[in-house]
MMTF fields as JSON, N, C-alpha, C and O atoms, coordinates in Angstrom:
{
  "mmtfVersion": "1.0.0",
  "mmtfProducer": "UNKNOWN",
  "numBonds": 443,
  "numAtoms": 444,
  "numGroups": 111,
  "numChains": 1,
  "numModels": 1,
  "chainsPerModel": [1],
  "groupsPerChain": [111],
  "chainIdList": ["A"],
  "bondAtomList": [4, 2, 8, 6, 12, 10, 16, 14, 20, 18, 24, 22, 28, 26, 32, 30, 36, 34, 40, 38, 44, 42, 48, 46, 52, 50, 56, 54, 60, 58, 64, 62, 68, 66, 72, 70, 76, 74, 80, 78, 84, 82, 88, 86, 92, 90, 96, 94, 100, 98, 104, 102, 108, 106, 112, 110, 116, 114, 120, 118, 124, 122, 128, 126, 132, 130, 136, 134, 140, 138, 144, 142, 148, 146, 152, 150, 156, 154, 160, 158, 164, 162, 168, 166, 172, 170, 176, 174, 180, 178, 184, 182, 188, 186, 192, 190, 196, 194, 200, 198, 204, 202, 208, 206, 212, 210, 216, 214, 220, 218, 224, 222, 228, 226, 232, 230, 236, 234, 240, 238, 244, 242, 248, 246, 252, 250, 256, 254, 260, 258, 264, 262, 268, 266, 272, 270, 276, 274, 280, 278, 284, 282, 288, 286, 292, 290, 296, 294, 300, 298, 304, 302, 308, 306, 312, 310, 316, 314, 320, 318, 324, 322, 328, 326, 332, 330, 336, 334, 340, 338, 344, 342, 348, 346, 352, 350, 356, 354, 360, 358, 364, 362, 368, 366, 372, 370, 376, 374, 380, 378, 384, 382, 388, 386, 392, 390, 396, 394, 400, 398, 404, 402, 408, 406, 412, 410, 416, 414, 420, 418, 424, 422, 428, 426, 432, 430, 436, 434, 440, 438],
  "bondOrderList": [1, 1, 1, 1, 1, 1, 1, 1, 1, 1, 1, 1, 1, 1, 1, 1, 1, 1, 1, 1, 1, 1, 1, 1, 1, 1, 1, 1, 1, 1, 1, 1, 1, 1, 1, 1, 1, 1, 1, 1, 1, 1, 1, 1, 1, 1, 1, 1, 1, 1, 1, 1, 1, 1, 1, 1, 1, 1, 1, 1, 1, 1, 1, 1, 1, 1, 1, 1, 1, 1, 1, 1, 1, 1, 1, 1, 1, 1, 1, 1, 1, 1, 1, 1, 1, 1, 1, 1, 1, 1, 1, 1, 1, 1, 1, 1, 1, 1, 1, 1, 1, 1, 1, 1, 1, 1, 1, 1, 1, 1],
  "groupList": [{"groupName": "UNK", "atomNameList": ["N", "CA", "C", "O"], "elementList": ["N", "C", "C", "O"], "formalChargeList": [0, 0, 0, 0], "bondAtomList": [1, 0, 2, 1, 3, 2], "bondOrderList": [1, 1, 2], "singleLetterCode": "X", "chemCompType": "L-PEPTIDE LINKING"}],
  "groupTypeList": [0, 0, 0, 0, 0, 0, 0, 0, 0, 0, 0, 0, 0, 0, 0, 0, 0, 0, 0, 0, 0, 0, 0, 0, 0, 0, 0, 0, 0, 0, 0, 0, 0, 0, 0, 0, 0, 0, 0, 0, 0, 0, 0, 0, 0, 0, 0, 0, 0, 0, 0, 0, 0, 0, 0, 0, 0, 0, 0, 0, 0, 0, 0, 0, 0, 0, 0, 0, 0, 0, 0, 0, 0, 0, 0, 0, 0, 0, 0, 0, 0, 0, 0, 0, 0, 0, 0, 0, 0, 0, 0, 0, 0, 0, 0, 0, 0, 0, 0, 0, 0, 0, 0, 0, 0, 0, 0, 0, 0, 0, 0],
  "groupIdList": [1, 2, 3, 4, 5, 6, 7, 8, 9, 10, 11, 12, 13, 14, 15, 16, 17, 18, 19, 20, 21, 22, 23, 24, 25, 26, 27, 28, 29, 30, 31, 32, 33, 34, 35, 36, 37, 38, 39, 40, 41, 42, 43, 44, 45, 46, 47, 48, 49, 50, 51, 52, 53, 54, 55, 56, 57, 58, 59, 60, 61, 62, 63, 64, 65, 66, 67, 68, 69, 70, 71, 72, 73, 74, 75, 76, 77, 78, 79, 80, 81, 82, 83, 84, 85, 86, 87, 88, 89, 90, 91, 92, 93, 94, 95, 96, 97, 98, 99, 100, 101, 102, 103, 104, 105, 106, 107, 108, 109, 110, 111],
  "secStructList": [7, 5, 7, 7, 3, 3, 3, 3, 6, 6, 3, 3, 3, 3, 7, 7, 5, 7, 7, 3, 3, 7, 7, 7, 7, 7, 7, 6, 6, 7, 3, 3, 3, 1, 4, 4, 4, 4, 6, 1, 7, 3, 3, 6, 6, 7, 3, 3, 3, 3, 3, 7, 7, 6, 6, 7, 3, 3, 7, 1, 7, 1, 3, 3, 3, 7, 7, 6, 6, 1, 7, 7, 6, 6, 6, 6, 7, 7, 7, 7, 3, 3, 3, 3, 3, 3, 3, 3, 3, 3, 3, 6, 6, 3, 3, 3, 3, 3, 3, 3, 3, 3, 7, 7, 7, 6, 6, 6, 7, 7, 7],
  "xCoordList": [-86.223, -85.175, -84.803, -85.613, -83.817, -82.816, -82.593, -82.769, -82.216, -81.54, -80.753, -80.982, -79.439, -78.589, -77.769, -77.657, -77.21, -76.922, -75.735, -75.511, -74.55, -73.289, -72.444, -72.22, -72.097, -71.572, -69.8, -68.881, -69.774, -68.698, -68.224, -68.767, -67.159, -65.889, -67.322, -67.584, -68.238, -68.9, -70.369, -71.278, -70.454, -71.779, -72.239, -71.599, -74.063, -74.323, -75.05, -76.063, -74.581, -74.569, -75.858, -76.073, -76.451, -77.448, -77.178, -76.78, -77.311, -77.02, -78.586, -79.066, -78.762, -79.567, -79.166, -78.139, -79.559, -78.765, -80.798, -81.856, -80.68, -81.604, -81.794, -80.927, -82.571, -82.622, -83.793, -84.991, -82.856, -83.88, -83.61, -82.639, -84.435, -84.847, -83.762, -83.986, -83.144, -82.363, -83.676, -84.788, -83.105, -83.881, -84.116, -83.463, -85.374, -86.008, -85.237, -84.515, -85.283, -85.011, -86.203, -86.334, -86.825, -87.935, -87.677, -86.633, -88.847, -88.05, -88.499, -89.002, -88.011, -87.769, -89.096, -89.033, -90.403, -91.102, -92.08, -92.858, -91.591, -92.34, -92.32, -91.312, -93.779, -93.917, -94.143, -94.94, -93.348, -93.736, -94.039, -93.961, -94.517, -95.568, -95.04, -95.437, -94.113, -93.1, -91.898, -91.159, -92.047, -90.466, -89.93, -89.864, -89.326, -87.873, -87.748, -86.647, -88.154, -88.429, -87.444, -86.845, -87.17, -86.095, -84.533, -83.797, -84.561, -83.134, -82.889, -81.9, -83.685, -82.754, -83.339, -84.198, -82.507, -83.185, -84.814, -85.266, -85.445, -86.375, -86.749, -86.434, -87.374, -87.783, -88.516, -89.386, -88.588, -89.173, -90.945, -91.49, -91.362, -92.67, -93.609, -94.764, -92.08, -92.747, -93.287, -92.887, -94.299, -94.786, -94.531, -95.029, -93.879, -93.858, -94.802, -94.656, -95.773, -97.14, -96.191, -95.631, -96.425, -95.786, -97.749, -98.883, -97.238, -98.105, -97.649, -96.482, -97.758, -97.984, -98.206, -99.414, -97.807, -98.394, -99.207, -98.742, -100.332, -101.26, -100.708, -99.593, -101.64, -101.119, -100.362, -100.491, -99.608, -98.844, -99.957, -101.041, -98.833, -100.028, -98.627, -97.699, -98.67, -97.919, -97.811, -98.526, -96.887, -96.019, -95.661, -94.525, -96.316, -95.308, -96.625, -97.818, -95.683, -96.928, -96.966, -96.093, -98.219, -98.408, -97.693, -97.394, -97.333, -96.736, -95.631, -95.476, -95.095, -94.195, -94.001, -94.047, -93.65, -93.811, -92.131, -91.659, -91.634, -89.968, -90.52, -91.075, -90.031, -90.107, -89.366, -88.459, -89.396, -88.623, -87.496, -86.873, -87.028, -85.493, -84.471, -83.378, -85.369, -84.691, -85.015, -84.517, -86.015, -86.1, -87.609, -88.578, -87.685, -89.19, -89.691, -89.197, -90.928, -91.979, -92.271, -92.81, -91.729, -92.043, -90.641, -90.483, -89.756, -88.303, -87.852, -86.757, -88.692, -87.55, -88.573, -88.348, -89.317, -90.479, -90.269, -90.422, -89.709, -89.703, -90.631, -91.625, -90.633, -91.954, -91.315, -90.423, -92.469, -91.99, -93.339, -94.192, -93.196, -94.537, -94.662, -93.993, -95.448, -95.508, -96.334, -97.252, -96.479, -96.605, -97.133, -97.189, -97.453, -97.698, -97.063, -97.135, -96.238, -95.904, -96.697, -96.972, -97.051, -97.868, -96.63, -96.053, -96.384, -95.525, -95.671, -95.489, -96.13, -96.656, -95.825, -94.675, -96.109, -95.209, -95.718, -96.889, -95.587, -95.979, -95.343, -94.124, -96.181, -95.656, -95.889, -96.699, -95.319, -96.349, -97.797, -98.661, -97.85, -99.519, -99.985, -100.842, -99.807, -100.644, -100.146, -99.446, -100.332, -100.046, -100.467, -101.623, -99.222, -99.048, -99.34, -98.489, -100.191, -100.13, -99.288, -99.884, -97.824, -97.322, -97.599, -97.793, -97.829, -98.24, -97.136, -97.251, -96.1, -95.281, -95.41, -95.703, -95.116, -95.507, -93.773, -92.753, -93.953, -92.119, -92.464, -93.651, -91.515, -91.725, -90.118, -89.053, -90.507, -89.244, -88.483, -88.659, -87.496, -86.701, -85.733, -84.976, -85.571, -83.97, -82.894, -82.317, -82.802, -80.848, -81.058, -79.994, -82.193, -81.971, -82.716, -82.092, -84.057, -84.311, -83.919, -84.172, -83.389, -83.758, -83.845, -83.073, -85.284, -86.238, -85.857, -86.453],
  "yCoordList": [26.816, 26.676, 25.192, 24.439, 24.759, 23.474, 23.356, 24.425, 22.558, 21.9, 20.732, 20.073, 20.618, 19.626, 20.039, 21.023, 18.277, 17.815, 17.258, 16.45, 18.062, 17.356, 16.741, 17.392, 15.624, 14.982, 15.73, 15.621, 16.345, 17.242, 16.867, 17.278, 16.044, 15.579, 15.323, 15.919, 14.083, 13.272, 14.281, 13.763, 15.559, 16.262, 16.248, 16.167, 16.403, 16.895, 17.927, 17.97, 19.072, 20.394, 20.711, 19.887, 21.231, 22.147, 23.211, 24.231, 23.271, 24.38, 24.693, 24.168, 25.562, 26.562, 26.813, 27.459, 26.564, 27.103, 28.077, 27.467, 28.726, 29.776, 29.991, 30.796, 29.638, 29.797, 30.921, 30.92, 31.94, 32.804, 32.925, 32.555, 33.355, 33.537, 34.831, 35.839, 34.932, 35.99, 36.832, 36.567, 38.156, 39.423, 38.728, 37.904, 39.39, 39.274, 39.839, 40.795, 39.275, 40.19, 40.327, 39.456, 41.425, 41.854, 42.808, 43.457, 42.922, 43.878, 45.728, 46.275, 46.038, 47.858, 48.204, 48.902, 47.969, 48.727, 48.116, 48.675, 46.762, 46.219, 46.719, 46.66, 47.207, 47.069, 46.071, 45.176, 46.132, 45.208, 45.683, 46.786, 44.237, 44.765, 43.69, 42.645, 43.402, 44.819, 45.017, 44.306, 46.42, 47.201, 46.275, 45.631, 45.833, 45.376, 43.731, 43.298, 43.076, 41.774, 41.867, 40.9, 42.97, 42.964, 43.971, 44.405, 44.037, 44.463, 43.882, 44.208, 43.014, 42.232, 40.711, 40.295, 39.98, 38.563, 38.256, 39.097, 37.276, 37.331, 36.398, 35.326, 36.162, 34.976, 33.93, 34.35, 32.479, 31.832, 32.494, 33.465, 31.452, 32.184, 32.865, 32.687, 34.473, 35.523, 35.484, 34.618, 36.428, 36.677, 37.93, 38.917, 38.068, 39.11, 39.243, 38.656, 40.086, 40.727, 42.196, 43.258, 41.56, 42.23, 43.09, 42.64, 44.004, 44.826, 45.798, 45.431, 46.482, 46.929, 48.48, 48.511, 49.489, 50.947, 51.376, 51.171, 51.947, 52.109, 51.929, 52.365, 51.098, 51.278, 49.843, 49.366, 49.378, 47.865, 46.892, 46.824, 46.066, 44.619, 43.827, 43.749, 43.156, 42.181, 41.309, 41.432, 40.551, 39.553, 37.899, 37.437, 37.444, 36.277, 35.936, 35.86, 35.871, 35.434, 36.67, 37.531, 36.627, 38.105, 37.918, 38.9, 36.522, 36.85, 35.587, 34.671, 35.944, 34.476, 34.361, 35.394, 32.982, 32.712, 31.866, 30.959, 32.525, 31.955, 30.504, 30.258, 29.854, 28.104, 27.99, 28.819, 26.688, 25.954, 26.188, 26.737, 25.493, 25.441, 26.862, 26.793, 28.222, 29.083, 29.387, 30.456, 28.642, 29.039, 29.992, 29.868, 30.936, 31.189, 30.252, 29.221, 30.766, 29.162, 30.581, 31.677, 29.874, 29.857, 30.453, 31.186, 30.081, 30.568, 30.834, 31.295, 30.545, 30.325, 31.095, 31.061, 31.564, 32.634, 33.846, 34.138, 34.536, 36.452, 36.746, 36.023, 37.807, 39.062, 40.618, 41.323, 40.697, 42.444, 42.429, 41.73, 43.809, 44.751, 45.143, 46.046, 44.44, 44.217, 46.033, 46.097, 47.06, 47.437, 48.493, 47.589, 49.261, 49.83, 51.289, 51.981, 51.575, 52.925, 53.299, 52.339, 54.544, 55.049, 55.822, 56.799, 55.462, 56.934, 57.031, 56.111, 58.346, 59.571, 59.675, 59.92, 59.533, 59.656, 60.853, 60.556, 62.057, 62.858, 63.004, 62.934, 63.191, 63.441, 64.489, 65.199, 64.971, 66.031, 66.023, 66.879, 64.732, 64.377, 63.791, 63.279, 63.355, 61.965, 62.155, 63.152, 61.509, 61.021, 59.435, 59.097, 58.492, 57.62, 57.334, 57.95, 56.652, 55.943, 54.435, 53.443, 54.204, 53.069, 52.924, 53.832, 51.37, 50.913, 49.871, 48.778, 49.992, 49.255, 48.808, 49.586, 47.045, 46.35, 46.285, 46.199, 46.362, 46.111, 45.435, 45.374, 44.931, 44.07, 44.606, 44.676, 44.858, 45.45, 44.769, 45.053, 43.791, 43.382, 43.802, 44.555, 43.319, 44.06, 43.603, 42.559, 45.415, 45.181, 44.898, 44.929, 44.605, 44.484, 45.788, 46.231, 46.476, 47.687, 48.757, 48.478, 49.75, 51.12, 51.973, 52.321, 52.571, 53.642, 55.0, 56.041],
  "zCoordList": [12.056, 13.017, 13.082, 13.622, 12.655, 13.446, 14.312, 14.897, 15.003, 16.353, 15.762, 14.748, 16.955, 16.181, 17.766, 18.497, 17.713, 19.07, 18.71, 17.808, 19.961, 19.143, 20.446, 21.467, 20.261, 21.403, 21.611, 20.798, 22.735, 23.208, 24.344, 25.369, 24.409, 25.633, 26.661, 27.706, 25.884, 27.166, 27.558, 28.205, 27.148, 27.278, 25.543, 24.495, 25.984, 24.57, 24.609, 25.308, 23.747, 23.279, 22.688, 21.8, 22.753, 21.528, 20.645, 21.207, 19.088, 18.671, 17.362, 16.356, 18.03, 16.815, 16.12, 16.327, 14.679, 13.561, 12.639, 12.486, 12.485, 12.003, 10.617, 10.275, 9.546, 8.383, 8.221, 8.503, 7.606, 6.617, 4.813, 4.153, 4.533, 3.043, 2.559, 3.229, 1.998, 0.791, 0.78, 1.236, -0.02, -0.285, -1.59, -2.231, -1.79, -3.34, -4.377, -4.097, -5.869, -6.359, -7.828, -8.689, -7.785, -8.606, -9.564, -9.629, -10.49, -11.497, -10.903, -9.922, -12.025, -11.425, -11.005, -9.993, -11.422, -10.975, -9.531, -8.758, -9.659, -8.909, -7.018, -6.314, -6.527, -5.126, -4.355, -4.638, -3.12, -2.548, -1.277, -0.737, -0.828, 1.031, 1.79, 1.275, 3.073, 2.962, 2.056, 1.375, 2.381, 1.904, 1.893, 0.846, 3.06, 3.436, 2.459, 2.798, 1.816, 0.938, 0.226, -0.245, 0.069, -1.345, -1.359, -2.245, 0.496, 0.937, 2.095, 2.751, 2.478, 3.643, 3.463, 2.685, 4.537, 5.059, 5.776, 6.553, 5.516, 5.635, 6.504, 5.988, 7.8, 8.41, 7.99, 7.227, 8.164, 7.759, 7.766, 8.292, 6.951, 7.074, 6.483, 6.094, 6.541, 5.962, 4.716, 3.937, 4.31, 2.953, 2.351, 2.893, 1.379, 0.379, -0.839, -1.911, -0.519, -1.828, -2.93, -2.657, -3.944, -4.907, -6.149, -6.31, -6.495, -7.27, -8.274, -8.414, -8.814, -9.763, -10.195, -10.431, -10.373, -10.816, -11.514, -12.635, -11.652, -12.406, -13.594, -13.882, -14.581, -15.651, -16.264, -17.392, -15.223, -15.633, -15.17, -14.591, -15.901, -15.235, -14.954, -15.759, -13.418, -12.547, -13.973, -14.967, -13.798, -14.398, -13.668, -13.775, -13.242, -11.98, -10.493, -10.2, -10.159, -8.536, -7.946, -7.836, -7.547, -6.361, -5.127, -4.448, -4.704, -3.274, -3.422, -4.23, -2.464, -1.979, -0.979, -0.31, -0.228, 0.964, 1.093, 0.408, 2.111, 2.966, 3.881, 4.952, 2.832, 3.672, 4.169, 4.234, 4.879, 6.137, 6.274, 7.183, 4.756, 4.378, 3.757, 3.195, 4.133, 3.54, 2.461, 2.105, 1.338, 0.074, -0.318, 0.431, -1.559, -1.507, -2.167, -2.625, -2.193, -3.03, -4.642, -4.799, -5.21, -6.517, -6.951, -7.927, -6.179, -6.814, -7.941, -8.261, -8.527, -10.284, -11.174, -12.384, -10.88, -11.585, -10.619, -9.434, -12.13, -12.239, -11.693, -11.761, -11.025, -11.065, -11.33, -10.859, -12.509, -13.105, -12.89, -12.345, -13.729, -14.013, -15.832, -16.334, -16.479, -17.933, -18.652, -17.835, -19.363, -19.715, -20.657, -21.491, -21.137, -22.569, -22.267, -21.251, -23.849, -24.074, -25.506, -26.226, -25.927, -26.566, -27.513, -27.037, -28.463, -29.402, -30.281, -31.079, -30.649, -31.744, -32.592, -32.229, -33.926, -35.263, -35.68, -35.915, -35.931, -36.384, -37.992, -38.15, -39.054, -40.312, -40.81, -40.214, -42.005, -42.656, -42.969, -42.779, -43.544, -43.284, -42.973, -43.693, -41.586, -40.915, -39.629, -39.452, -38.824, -37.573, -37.114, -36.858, -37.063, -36.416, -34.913, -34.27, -34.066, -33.21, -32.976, -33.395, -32.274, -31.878, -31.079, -30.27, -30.776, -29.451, -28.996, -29.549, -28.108, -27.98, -26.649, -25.74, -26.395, -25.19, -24.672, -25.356, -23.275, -23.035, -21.66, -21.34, -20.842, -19.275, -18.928, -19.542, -17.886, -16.933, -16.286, -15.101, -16.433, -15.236, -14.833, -15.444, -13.563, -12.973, -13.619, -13.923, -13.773, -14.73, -16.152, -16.771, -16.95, -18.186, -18.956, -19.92, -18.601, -19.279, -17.872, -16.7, -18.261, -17.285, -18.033, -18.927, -17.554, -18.159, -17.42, -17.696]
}
């Protein structure tokens, strides 16, 4: 929270001005604690814990924290949820195992 004092026809004024944090934006699979981190504004302060679905492994920081000024702390580092898909080549005589690694972010793969 700010305060800021403005000289007005001989009185001086107070005004609150209120900074919160933007909604997150994480990749598709990622959970977060809370919900709300990544569809609304966030109070200073707050912390957003991000995780993972069986199976992935987190990508980025587990949490972030809404500073003073409105910003999160570690702004500029992604968080997805990194991977493995399994696909079967079946031949006439053999069978293939692929093991393909992929990382999910928002808006660039949808599964």
């Amino acid at each position: 929270m700010f305060w800021r004092f403005v000289y007005n026809f001989g009185l001086y004024v107070n005004f609150c001005t209120v900074t919160n944090c933007p909604a997150l934006k994480v990749g598709r699979l990622v959970k977060t604690s809370p919900n709300n981190c990544v569809t609304s504004l966030m109070k200073i302060s707050a912390k957003c814990s991000f995780s993972c679905p069986q199976g992935y492994q987190l990508q980025g920081p587990s949490f972030k924290q809404c500073g003073p000024k409105g910003q999160w702390t570690d702004s500029g580092k992604l968080v997805s949820c990194k991977g493995e898909l399994k696909i079967t080549v079946v031949t006439e005589k053999t069978a293939y195992t692929v093991l393909v690694l992929f990382i999910l972010f928002a808006n660039i793969i949808r599964v």
